[in-house]
Structures are given as structure tokens and as C-alpha cells.
C-alpha positions in Angstrom: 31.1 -14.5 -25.8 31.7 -15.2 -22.1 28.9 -13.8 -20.4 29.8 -15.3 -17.2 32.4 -12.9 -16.2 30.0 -10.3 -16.7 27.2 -11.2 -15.1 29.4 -11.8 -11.6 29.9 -8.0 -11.3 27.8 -4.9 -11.3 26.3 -4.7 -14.9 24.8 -1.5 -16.6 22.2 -1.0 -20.1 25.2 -1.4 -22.1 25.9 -4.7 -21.0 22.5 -6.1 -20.5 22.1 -5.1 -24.3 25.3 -6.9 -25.8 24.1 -9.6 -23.5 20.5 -9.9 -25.3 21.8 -9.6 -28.4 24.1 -12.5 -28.0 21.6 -14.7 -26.4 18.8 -13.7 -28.7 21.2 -15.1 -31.7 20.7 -19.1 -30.8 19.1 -21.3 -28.1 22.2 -22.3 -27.4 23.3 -18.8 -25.3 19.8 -18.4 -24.6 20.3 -22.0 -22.2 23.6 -20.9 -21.3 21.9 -17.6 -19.6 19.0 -19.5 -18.4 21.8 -21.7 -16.2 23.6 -18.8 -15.0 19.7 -17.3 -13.6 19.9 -20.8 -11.5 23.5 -19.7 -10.6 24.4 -20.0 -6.6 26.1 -17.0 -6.9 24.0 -14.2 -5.9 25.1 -11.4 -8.0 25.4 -13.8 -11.2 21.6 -14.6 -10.8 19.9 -11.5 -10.3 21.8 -9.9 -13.1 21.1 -12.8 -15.1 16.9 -12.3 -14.4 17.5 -8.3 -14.9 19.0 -9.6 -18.6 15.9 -11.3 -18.8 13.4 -8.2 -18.5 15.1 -6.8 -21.8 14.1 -9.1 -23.7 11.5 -7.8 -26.3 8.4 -9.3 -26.8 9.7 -10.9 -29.8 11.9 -13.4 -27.6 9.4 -13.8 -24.4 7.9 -17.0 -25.7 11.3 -18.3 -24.5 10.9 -16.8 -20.9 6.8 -17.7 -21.0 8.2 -21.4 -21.7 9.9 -21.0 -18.2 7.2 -19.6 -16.3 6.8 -22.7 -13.6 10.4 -23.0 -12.8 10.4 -19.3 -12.6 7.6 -19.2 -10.1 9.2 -22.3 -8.5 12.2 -19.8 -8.1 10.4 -17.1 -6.6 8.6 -19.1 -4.0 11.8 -20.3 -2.7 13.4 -17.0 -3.2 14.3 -15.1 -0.1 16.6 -12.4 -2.0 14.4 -9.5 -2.0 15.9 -8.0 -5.6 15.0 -11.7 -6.7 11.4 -11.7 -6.0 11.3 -8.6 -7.5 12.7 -9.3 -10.8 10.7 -12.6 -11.1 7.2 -10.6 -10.1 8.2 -8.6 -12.7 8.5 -11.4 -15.6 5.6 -13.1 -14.4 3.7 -10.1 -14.0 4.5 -9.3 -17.7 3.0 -12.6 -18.5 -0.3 -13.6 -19.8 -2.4 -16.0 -18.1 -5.5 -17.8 -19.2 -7.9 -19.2 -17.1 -6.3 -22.9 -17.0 -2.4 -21.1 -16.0 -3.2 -20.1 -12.5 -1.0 -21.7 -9.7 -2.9 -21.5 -6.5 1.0 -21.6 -5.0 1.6 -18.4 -7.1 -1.6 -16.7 -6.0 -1.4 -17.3 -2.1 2.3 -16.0 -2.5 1.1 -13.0 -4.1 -1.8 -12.6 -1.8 0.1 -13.0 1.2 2.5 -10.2 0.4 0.1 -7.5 -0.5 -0.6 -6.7 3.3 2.8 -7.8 4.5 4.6 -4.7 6.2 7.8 -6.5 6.4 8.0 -7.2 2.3 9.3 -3.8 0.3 6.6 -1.8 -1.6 8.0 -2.7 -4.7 7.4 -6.4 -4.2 4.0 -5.6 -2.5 2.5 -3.5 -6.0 4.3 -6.4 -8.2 2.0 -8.9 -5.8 -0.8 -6.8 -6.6 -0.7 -6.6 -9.9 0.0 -10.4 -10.7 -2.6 -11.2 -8.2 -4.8 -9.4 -10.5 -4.2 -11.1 -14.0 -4.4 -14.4 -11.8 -7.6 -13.7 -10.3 -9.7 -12.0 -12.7 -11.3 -14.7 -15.0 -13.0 -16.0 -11.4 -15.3 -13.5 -9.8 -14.8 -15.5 -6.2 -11.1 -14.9 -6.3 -11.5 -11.0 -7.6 -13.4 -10.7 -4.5 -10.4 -12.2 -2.2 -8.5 -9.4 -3.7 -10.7 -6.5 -3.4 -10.6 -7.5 0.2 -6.7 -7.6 0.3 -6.8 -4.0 -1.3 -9.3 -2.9 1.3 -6.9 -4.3 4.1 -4.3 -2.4 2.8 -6.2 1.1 2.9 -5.1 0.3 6.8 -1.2 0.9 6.4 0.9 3.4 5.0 1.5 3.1 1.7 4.0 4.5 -0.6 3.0 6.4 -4.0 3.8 3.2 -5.8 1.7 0.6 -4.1 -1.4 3.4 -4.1 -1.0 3.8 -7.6 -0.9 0.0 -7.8 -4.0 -0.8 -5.9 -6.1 2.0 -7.4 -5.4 0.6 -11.0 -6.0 -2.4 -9.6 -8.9 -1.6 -8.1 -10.3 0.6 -11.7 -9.8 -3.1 -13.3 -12.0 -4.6 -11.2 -14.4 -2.5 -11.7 -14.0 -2.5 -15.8 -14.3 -6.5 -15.3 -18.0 -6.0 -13.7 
């Protein structure tokens, strides 16, 4: 299976699932869609990350293996459908006390408040900032200030719901 051609137009479920399928067969497609997420070509790599978020969790330990070049990735990225897809991955991710990337944190941290970034991007931000921060109490503090900071602004349902979870799992950690 070509998956090329597919990914460089506009996919739906149907495709995304004959996708997985094939790539969840052998390493081999797996690498093959992995180069195609590093694509130039705009459309080719964000449909190749979407293919990505269907993986089940069966198959993540293949996208966990990637989780430094994909937060390489999203620190560089400046697509905004991108950065949303990769929050998403590495949101879905767990992290121990030893996998925290400052780099990853300050990105998260600095787009919590920022008006200019899209909501969905800004409650992703939250909620990885969260899973980062919360086996040190000093950096759970840093963002229970961010979420206070943000009362300031209008916020959309989504990024409310976002901090106020957030905000009930800090309080569960204490």
C-alpha cells in the first residue's frame, strides 16, 4: 500500500483506519509513516500526525519511543494544526519524574496565557503542563499561577473546562 498519495490530500476515518491497519502490520510501514510525519509537504504531515492519534494503545509504545523528536517538532512547529496534533500525542503520554523537558514545559507554559495561540492549543498546553509539572510541588505552583493569570482573559468553554480540571488535580495532588 501507497500511503503517500493519500496522505497529500484531504483524508477522512476511513482512510486514517486502512492506514493504521497497514502500518500496525510491520515496522517497516510504521517507519515509512513516521518519514512522511517529517514530510515538507504540509498537508502530507499533519495528516500523517492525525494517523498517529488512532493508534490504540496497543501500538503507542511506538509513538512514546518518538516522544523527543516529536517535541523537537513541535517547538519548531509554527503550523497551528501541527502543534495541535503533537500536544495531543504528548499530552496522551505518560511522564515520570526523570522525562520532563524544561524546553517542553516553558513552551507549554508560555502558551497558556498567550492570546494570540488558539484555545485549542492553549487547553492542550494546560493539560501537558500539568502531567509535566505535578511530581514537583515548586513547578505545580508556577502553574497554579498561569491558571490564575488566565482567570484575566476571555476564555472559551474549552480552555475553562481545561483549567478547572486542571485546577481539581492540583488539589487531589495536595
Amino acid at each position: 500500500m501507497d500511503i503517500m498519495p493519500i496522505l497529500s490530500q484531504r483524508i477522512n476515518l476511513p482512510d486514517i483506519r486502512r492506514i493504521v491497519t497497514f502500518c500496525v502490520a510491520n515496522e517497516e510501514s510504521r517507519e515509512i509513516l513516521w518519514h512522511l510525519v517529517l514530510s515538507a509537504d504540509r498537508t502530507v504531515s499533519v495528516n500523517a500526525l492525525w494517523v498517529l492519534t488512532h493508534f490504540d494503545s496497543s501500538h503507542r509504545d511506538w509513538i512514546v519511543a518518538r516522544r523527543d523528536e516529536l517535541t523537537d517538532i513541535l517547538i519548531e512547529a509554527t503550523d497551528v494544526a501541527k502543534k495541535r496534533i503533537l500536544l495531543q500525542l504528548l499530552r496522551d503520554m505518560e511522564y515520570e519524574p526523570d522525562d520532563i523537558r524544561t524546553d517542553l514545559l516553558d513552551f507549554c507554559l508560555s502558551k497558556i496565557n498567550s492570546e494570540c495561540e488558539p484555545y485549542a492549543i492553549r487547553a492542550f498546553s494546560i493539560y501537558l503542563a500539568f502531567k509535566l509539572c505535578r511530581h514537583y510541588p515548586e513547578l505545580v505552583a508556577e502553574l497554579e499561577e498561569h491558571l490564575t493569570m488566565l482567570t484575566q482573559q476571555a476564555m472559551s468553554p474549552g480552555l475553562i473546562c481545561a483549567r478547572n480540571k486542571t485546577i481539581i488535580a492540583i488539589e487531589r495532588l495536595r
